[in-house]
N, C-alpha and C positions, 0 to 999 in steps of 0.2 A: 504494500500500500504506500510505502516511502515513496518510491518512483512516480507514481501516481498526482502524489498531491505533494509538491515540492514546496517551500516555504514563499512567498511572496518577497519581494523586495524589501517595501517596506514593512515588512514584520523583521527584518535584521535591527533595524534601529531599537526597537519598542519591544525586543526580548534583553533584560537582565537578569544577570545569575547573583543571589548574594553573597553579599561579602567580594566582589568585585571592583577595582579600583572605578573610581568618578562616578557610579551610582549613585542615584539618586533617592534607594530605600532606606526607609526610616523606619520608626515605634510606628507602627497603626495594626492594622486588622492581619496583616502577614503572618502575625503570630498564632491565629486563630485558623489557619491552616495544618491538620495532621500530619508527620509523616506517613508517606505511603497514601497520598487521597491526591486528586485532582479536585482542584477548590475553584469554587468561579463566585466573584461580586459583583454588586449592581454600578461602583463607580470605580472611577480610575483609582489607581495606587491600593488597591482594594480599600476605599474610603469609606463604603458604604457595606449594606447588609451583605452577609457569607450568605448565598444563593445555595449553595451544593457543597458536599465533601466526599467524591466519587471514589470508591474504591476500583483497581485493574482487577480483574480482565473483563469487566462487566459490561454492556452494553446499555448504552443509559438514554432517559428522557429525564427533561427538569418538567417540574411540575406546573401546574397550567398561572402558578402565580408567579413561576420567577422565570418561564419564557422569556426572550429577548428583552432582557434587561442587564446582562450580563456584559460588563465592562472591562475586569481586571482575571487573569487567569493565573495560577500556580500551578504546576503539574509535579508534583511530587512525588510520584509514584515510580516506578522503574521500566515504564511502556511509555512510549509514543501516544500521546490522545489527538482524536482527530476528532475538531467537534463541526457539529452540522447546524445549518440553515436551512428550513425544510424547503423554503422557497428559492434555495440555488443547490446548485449541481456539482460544488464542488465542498470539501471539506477544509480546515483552517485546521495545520499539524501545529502540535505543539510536544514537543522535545520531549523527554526527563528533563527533571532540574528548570527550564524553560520558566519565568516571570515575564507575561507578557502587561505590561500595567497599564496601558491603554485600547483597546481593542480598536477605537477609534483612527486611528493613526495606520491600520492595517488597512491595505487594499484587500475588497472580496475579488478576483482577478476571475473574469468570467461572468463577475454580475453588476450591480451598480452601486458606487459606495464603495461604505468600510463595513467593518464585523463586530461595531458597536451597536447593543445591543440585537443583538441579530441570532442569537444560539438558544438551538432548540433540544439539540439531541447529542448523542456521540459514540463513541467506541475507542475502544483502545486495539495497537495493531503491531 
C-alpha cells in the first residue's frame, strides 16, 4: 500500500518527530496521546478535543460526532496508518513516529483542498 499512496509534498513540511531540533512542540494535548495508539484532534498542534486513540492493526471509523473535524494526527503505533476521506479516492499515509500538527497545510492530491478536517475512516498497512 506504500507505493500506492506516497506522501504528498507538502505533508514533508507539516510532519514532526519529537524531540527534534527547531520544532515547534510544546506542553499541550501531545501528552494525552498512548503509546502504541494512533491519536487524531479537532485542532492544530492537537489544541483541541482527542477525537480517537486507534489501536494497529485495526481497521477503523470515527464516530459520527468526531467525523471531519480532525486537524492534528500522532501515529504512535509501529504500522503505517493511512487514513481516509470517504469522499476522495485516495488515502493521507502517515509514518510510525509521524506528528503531523496541521492537516490543513497538506494537499489532498487528486481532490480539492487540504485534509483539514476531512477524515473519516482508516487502516493500518
Amino acid at each position: 500500500m506504500a507505493d500506492a499512496y506516497p506522501k504528498a509534498a507538502s505533508q514533508a513540511a507539516a510532519v514532526q518527530h519529537p524531540g527534534a531540533p527547531g520544532t515547534s512542540i510544546g506542553v499541550n494535548a501531545w501528552s494525552e496521546c498512548p503509546e502504541g495508539r494512533l491519536c487524531l484532534w479537532d485542532n492544530r498542534e492537537a489544541g483541541g478535543l482527542r477525537l480517537a486513540a486507534i489501536a494497529a492493526p485495526n481497521d477503523w471509523r470515527l464516530t459520527s460526532a468526531s467525523v471531519n473535524r480532525t486537524n492534528s494526527v500522532w501515529n504512535r503505533t509501529g504500522a503505517t496508518a493511512y487514513l481516509r476521506d470517504d469522499s476522495c479516492p485516495i488515502y493521507l499515509r502517515v509514518d510510525p513516529g509521524d506528528r503531523l500538527t496541521d492537516l490543513g497545510s497538506i494537499d489532498r492530491i487528486g481532490c480539492d483542498g487540504n485534509w483539514n478536517n476531512k477524515i473519516d475512516s482508516g487502516l493500518f498497512g
